[in-house]
N, CA, C and O atoms as a GROMACS GRO file, in nm:
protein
  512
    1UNK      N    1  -0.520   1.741   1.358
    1UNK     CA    2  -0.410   1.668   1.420
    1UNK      C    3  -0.410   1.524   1.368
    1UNK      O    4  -0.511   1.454   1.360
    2UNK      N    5  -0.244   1.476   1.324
    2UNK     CA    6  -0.289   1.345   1.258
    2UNK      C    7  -0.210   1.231   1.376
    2UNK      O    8  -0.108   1.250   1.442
    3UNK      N    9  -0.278   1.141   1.371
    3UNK     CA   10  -0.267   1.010   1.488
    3UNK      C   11  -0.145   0.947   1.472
    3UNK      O   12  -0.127   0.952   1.350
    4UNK      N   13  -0.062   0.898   1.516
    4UNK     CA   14   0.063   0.796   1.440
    4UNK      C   15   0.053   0.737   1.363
    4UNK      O   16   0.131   0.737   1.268
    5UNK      N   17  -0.065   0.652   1.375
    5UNK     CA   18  -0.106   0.532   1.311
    5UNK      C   19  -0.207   0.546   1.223
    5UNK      O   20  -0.257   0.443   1.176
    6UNK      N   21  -0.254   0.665   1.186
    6UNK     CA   22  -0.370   0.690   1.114
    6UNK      C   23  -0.349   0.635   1.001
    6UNK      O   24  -0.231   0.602   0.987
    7UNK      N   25  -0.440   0.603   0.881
    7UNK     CA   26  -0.400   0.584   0.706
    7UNK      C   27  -0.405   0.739   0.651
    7UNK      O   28  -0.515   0.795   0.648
    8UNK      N   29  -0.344   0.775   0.628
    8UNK     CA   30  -0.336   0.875   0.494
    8UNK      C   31  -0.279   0.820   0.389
    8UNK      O   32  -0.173   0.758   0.391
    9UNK      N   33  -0.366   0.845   0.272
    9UNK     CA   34  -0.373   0.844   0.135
    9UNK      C   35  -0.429   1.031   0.058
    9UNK      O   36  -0.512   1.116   0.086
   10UNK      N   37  -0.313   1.009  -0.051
   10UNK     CA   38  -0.309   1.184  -0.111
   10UNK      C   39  -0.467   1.174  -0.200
   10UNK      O   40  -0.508   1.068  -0.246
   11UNK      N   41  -0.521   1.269  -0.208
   11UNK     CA   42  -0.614   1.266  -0.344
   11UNK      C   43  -0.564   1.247  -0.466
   11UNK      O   44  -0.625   1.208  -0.566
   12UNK      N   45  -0.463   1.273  -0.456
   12UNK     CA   46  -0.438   1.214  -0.591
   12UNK      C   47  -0.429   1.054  -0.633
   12UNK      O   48  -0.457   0.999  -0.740
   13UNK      N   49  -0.371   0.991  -0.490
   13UNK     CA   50  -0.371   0.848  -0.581
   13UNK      C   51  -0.476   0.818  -0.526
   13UNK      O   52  -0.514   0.713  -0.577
   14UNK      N   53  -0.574   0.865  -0.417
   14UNK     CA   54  -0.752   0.760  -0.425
   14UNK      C   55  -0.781   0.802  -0.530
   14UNK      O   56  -0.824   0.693  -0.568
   15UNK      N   57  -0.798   0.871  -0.622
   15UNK     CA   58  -0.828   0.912  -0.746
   15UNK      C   59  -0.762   0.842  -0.862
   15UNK      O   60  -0.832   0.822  -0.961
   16UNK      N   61  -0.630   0.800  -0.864
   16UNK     CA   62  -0.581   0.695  -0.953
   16UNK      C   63  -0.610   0.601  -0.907
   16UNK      O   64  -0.668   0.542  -0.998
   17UNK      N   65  -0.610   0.521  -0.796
   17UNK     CA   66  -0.661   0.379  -0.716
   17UNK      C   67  -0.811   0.376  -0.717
   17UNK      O   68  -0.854   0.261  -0.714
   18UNK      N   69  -0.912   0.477  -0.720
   18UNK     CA   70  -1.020   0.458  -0.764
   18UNK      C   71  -1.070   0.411  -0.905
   18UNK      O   72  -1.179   0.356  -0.918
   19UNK      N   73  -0.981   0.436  -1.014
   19UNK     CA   74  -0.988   0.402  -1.118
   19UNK      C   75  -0.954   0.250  -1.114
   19UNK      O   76  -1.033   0.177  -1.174
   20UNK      N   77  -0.849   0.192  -1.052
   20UNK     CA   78  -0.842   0.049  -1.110
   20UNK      C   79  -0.909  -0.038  -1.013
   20UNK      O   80  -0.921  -0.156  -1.044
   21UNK      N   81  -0.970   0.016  -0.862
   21UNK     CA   82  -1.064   0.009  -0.789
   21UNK      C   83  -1.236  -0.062  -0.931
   21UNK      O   84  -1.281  -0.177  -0.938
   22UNK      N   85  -1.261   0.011  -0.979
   22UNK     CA   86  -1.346   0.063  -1.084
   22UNK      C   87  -1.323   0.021  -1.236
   22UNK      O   88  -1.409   0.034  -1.324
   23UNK      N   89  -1.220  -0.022  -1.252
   23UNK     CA   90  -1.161  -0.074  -1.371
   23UNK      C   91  -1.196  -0.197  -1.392
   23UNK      O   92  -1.123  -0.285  -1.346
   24UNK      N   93  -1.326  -0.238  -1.472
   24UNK     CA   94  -1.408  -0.394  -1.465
   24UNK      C   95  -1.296  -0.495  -1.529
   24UNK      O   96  -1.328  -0.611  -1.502
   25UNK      N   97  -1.183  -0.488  -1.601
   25UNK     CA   98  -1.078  -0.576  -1.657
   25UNK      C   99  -1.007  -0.642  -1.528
   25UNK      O  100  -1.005  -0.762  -1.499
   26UNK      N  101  -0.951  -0.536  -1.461
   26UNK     CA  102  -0.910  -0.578  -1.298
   26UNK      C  103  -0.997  -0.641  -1.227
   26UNK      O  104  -0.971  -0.758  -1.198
   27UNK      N  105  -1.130  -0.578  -1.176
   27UNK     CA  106  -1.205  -0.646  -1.136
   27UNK      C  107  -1.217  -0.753  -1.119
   27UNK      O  108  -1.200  -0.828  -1.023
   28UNK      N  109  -1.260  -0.768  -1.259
   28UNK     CA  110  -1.268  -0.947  -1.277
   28UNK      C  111  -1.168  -1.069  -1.228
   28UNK      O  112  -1.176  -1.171  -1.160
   29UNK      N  113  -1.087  -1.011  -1.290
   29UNK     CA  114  -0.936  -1.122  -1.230
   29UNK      C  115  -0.886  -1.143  -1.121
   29UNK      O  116  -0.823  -1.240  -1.080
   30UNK      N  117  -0.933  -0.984  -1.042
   30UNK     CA  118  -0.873  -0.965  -0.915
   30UNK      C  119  -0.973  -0.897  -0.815
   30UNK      O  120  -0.978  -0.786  -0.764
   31UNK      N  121  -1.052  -1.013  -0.809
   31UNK     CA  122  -1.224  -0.888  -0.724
   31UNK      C  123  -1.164  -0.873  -0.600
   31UNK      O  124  -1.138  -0.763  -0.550
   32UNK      N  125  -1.132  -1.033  -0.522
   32UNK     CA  126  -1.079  -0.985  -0.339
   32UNK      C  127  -1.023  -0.870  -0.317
   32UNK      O  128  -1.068  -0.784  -0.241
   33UNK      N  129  -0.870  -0.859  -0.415
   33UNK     CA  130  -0.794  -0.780  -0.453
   33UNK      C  131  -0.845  -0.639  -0.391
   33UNK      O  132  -0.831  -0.580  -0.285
   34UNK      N  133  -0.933  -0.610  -0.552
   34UNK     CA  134  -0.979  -0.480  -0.538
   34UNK      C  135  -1.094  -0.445  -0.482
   34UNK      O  136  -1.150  -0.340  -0.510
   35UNK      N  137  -1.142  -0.534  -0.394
   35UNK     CA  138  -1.246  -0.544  -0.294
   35UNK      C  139  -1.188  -0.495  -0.146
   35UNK      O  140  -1.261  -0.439  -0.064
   36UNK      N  141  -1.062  -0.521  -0.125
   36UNK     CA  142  -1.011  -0.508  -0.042
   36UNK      C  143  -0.909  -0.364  -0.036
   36UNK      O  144  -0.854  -0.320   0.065
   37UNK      N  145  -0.902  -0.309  -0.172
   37UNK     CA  146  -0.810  -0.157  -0.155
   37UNK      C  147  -0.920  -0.088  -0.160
   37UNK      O  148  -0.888   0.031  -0.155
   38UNK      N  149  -1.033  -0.099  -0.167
   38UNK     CA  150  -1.172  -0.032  -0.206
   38UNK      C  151  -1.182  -0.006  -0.069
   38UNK      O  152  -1.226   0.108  -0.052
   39UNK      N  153  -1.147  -0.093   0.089
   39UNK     CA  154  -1.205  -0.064   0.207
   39UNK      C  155  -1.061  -0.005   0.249
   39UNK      O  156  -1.032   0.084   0.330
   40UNK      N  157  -1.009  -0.057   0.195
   40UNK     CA  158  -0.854   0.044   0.255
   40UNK      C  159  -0.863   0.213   0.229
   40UNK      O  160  -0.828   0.300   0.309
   41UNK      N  161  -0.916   0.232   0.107
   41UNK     CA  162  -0.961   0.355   0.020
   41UNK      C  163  -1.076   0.463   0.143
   41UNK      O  164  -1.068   0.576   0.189
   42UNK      N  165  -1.167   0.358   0.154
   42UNK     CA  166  -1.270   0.408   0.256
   42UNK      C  167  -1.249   0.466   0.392
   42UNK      O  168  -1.306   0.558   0.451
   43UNK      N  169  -1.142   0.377   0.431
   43UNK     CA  170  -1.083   0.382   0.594
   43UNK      C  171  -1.002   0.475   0.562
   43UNK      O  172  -0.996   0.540   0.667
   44UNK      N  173  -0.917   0.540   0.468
   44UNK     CA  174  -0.827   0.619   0.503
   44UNK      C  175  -0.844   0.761   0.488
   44UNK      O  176  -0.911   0.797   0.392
   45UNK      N  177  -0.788   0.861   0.577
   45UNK     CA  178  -0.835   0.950   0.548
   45UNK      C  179  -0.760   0.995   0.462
   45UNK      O  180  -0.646   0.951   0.450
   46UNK      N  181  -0.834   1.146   0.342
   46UNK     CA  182  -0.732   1.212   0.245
   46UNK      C  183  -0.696   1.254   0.238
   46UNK      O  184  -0.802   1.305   0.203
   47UNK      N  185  -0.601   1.345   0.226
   47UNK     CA  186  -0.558   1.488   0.209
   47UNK      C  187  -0.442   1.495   0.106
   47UNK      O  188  -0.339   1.429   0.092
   48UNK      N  189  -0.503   1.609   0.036
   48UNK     CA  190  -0.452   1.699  -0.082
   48UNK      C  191  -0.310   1.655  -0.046
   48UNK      O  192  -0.251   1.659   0.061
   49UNK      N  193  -0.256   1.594  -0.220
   49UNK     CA  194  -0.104   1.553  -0.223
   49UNK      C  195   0.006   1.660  -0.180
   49UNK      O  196   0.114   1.627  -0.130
   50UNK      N  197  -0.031   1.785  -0.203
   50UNK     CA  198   0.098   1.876  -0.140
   50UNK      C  199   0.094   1.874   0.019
   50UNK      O  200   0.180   1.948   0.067
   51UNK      N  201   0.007   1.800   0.125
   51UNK     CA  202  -0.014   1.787   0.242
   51UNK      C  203   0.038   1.634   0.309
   51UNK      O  204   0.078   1.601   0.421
   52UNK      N  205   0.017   1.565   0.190
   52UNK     CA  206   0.067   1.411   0.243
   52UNK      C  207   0.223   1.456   0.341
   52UNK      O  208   0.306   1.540   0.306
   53UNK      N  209   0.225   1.388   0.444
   53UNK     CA  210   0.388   1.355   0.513
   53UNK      C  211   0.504   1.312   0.407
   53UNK      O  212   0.474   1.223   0.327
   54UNK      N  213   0.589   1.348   0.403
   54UNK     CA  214   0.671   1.260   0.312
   54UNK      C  215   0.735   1.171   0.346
   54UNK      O  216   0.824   1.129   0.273
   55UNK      N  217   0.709   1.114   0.468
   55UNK     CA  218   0.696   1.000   0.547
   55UNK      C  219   0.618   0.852   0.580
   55UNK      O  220   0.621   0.749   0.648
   56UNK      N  221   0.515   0.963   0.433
   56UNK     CA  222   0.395   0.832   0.433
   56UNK      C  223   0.406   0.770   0.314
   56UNK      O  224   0.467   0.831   0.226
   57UNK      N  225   0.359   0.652   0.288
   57UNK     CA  226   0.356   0.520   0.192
   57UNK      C  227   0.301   0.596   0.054
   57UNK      O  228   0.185   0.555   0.050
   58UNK      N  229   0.314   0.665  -0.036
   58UNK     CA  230   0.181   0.695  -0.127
   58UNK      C  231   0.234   0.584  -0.266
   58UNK      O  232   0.315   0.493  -0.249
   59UNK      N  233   0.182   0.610  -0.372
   59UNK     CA  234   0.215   0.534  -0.481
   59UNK      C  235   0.366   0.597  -0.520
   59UNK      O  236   0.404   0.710  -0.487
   60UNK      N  237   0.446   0.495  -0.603
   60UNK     CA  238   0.562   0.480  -0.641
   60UNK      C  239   0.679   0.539  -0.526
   60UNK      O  240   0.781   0.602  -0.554
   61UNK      N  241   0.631   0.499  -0.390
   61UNK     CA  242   0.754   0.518  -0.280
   61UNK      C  243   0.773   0.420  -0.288
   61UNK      O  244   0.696   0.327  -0.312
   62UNK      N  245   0.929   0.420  -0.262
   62UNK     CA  246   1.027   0.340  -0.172
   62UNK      C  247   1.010   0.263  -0.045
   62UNK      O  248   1.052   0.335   0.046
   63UNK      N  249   0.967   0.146   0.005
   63UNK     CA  250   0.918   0.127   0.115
   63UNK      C  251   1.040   0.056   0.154
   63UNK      O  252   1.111   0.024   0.059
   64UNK      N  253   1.092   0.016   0.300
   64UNK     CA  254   1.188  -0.055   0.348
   64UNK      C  255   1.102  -0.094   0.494
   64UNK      O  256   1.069  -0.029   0.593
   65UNK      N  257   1.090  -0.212   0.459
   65UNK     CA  258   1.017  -0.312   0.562
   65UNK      C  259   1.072  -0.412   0.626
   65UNK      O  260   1.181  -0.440   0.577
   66UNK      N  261   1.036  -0.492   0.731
   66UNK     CA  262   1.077  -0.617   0.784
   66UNK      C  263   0.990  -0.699   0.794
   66UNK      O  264   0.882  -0.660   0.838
   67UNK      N  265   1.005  -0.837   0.757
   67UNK     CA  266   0.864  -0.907   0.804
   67UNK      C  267   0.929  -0.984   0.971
   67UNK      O  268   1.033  -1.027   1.021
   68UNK      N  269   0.798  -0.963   1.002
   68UNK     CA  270   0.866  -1.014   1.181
   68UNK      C  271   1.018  -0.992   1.205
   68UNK      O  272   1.088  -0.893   1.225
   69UNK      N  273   1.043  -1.144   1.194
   69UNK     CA  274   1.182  -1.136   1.249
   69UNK      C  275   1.290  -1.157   1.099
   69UNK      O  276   1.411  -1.135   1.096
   70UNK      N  277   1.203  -1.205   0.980
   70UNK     CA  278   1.264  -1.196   0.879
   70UNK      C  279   1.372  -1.064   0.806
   70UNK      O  280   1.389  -0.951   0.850
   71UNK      N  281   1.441  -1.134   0.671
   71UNK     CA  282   1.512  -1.022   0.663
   71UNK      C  283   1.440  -0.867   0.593
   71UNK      O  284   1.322  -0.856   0.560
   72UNK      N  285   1.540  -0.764   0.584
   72UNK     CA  286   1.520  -0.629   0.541
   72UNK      C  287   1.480  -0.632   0.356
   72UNK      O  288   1.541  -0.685   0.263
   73UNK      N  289   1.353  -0.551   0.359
   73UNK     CA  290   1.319  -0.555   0.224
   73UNK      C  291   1.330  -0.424   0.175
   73UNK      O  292   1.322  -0.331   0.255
   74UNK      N  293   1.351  -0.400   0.030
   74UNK     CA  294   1.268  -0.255   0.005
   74UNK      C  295   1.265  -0.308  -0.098
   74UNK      O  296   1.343  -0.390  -0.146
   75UNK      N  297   1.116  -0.234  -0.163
   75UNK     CA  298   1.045  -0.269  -0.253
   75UNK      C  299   0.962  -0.075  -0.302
   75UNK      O  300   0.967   0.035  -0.247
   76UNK      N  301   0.912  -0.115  -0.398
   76UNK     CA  302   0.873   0.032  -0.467
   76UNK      C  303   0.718  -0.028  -0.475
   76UNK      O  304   0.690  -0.136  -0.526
   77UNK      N  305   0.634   0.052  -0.422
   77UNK     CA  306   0.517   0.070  -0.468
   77UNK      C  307   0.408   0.090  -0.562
   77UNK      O  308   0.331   0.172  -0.510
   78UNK      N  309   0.363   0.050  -0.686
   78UNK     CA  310   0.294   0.072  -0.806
   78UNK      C  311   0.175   0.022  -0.848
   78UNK      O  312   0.117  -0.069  -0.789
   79UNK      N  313   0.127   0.087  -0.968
   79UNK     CA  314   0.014   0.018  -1.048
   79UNK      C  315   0.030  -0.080  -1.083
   79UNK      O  316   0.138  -0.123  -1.123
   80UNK      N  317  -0.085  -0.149  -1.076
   80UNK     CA  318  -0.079  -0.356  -1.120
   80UNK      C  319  -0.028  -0.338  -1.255
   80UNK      O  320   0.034  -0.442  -1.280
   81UNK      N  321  -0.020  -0.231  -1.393
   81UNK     CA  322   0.016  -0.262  -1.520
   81UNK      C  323   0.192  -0.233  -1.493
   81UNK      O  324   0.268  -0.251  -1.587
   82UNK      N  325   0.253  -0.181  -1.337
   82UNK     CA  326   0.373  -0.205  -1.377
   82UNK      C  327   0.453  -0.230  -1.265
   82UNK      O  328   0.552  -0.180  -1.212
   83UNK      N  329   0.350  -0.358  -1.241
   83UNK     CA  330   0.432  -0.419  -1.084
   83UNK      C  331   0.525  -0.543  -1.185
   83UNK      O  332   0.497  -0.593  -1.294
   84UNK      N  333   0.620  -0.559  -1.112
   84UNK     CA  334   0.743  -0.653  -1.170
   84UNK      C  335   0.814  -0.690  -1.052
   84UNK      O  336   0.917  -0.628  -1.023
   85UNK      N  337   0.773  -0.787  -0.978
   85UNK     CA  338   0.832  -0.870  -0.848
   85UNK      C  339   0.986  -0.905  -0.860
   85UNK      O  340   1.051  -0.917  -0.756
   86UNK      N  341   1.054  -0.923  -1.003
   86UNK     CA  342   1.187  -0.919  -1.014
   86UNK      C  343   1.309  -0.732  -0.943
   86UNK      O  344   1.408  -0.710  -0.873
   87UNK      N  345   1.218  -0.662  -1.015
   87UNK     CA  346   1.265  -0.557  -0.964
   87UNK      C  347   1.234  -0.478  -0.857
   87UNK      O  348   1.251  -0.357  -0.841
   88UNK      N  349   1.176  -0.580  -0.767
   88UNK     CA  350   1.071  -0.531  -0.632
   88UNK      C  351   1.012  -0.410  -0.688
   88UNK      O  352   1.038  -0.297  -0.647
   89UNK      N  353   0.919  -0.441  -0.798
   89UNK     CA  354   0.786  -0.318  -0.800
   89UNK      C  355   0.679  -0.423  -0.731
   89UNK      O  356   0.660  -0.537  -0.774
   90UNK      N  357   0.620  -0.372  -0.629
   90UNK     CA  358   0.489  -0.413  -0.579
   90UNK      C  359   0.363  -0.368  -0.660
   90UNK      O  360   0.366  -0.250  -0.692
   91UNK      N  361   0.289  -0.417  -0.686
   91UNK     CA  362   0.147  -0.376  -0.711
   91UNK      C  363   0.056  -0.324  -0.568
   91UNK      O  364   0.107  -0.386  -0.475
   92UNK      N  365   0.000  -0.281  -0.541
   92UNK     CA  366  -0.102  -0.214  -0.458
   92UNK      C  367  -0.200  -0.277  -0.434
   92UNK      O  368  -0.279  -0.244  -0.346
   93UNK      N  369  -0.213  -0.387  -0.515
   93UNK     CA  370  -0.334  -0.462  -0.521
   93UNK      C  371  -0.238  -0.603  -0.445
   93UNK      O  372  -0.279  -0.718  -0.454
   94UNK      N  373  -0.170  -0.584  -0.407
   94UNK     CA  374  -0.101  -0.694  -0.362
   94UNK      C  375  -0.107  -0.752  -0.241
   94UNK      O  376  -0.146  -0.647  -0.189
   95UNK      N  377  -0.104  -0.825  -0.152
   95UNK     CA  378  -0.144  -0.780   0.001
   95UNK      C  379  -0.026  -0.703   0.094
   95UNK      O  380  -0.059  -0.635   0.191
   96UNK      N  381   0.074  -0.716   0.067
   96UNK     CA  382   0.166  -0.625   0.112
   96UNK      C  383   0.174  -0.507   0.052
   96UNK      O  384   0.224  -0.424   0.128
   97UNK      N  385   0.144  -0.459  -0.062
   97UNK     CA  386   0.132  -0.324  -0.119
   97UNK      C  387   0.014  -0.299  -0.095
   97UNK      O  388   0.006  -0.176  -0.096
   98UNK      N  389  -0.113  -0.356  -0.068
   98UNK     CA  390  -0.225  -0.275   0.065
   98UNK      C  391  -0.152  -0.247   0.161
   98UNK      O  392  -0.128  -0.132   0.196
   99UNK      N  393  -0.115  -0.332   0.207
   99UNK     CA  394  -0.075  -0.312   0.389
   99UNK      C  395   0.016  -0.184   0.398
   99UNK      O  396   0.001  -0.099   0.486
  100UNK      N  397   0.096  -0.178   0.316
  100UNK     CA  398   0.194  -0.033   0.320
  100UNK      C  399   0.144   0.096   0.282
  100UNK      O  400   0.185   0.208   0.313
  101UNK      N  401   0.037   0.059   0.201
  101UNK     CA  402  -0.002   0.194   0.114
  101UNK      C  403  -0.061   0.307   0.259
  101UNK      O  404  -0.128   0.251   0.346
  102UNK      N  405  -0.037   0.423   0.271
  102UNK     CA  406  -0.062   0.538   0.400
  102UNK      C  407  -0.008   0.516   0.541
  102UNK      O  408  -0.048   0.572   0.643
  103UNK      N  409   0.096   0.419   0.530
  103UNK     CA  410   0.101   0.379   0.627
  103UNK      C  411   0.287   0.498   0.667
  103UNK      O  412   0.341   0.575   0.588
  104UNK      N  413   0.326   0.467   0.796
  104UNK     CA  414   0.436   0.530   0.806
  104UNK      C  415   0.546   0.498   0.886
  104UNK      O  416   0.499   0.451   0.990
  105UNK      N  417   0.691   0.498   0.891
  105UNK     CA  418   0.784   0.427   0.927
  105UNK      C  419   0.740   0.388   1.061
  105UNK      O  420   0.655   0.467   1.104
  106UNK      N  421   0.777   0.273   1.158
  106UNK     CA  422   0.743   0.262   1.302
  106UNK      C  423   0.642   0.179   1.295
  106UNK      O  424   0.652   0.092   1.382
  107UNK      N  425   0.538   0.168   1.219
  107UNK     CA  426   0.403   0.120   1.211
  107UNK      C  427   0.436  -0.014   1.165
  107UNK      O  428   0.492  -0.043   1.059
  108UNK      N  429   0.387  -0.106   1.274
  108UNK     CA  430   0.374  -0.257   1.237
  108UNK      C  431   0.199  -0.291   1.196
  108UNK      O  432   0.103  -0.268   1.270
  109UNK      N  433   0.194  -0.360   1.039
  109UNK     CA  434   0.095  -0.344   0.980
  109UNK      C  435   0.086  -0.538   0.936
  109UNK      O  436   0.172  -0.598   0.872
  110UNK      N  437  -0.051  -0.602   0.999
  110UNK     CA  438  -0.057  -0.708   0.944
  110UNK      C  439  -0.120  -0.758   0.781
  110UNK      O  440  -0.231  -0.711   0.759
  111UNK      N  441  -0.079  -0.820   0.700
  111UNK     CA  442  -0.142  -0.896   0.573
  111UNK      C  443  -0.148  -1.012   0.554
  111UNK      O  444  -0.039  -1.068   0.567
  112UNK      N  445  -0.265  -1.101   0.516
  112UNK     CA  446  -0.275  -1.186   0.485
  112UNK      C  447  -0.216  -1.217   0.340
  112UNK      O  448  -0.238  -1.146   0.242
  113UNK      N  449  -0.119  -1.359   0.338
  113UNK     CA  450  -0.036  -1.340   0.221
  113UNK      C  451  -0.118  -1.471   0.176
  113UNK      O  452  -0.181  -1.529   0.265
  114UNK      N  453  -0.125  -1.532   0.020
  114UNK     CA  454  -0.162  -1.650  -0.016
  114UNK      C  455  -0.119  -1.756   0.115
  114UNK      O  456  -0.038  -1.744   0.208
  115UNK      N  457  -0.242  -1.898   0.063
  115UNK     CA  458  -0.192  -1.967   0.155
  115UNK      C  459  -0.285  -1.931   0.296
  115UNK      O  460  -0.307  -2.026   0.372
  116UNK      N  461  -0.339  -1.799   0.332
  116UNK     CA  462  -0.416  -1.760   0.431
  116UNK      C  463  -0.304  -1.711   0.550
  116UNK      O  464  -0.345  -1.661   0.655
  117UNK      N  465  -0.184  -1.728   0.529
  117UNK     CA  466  -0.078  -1.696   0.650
  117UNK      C  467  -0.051  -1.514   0.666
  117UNK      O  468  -0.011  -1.430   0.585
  118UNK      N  469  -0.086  -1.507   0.782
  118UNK     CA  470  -0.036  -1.371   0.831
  118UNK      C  471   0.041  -1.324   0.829
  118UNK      O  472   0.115  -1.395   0.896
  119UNK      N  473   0.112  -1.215   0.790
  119UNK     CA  474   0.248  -1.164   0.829
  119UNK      C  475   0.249  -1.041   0.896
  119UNK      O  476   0.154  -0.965   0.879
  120UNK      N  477   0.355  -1.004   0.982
  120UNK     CA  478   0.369  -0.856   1.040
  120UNK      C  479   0.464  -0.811   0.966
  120UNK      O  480   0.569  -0.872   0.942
  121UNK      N  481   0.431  -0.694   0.922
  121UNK     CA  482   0.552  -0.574   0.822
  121UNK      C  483   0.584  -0.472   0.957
  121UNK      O  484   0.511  -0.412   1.036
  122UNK      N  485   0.709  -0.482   0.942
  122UNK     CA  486   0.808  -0.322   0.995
  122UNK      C  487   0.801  -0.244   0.939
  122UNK      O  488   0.874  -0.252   0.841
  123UNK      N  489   0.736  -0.139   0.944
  123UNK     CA  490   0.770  -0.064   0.806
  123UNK      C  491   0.912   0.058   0.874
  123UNK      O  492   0.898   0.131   0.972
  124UNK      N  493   1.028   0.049   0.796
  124UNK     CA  494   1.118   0.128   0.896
  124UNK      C  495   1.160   0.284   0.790
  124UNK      O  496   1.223   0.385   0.819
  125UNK      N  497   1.118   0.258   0.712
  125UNK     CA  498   1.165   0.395   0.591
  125UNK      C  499   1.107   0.392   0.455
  125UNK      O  500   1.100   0.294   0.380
  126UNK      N  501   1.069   0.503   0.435
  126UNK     CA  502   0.947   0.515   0.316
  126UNK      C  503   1.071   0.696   0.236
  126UNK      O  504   1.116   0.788   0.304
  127UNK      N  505   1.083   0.680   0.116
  127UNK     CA  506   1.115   0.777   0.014
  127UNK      C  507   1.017   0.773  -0.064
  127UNK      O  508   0.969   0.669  -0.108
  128UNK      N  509   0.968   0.916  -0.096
  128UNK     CA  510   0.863   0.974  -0.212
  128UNK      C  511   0.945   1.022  -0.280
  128UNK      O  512   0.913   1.080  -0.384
   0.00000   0.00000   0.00000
């Protein structure tokens, strides 16, 4: 039985996110970063990609969020080699592309953004 609020992540992308998790080029540039999807990785539970919700956050969804009371976003979810903030691709390694990654519509999820400031995400609609 899965919780509302639980993290699910598919095996397939802890298995691609373990790689750039593990990827010493990233590493280096970006240790907090990937220090920090490494415990996201840990905390969430897995299950086999034909089982994920299609309701849940996985790599290259569609996310449509709110911050607090700010306006409506959607942004696409991706690998750091093809995040592009012009075309709202998020990176994963990002603190809002942690915060979304397993997560599922309804779920208010906090991130620390540069700067050290908190934000609350809406998350209101996710497409795989």
């Amino acid at each position: 039985m899965t919780r509302n609020n639980e993290l699910l992540v598919s095996t397939r992308d802890a298995e691609a996110l373990a790689c750039v998790v593990g990827d010493r080029h990233l590493a280096a540039r970006f240790e907090s970063e990937t220090d920090a999807l490494a415990e996201i990785l840990m905390e969430a539970r897995m299950v086999p990609h034909h089982e994920l919700p299609a309701n849940r956050v996985a790599m290259n969804s569609r996310v449509t969020y709110r911050e607090s009371d700010g306006p409506v976003r959607t942004v696409t979810l991706v690998h750091p080699a093809t995040a592009d903030v012009t075309n709202l691709r998020i990176s994963v390694l990002s603190p809002v592309g942690r915060a979304l990654l397993g997560r599922r519509p309804g779920t208010a999820v906090r991130a620390s953004v540069p700067g050290g400031r908190g934000i609350t995400l809406h998350i209101l609609a996710v497409e795989r």
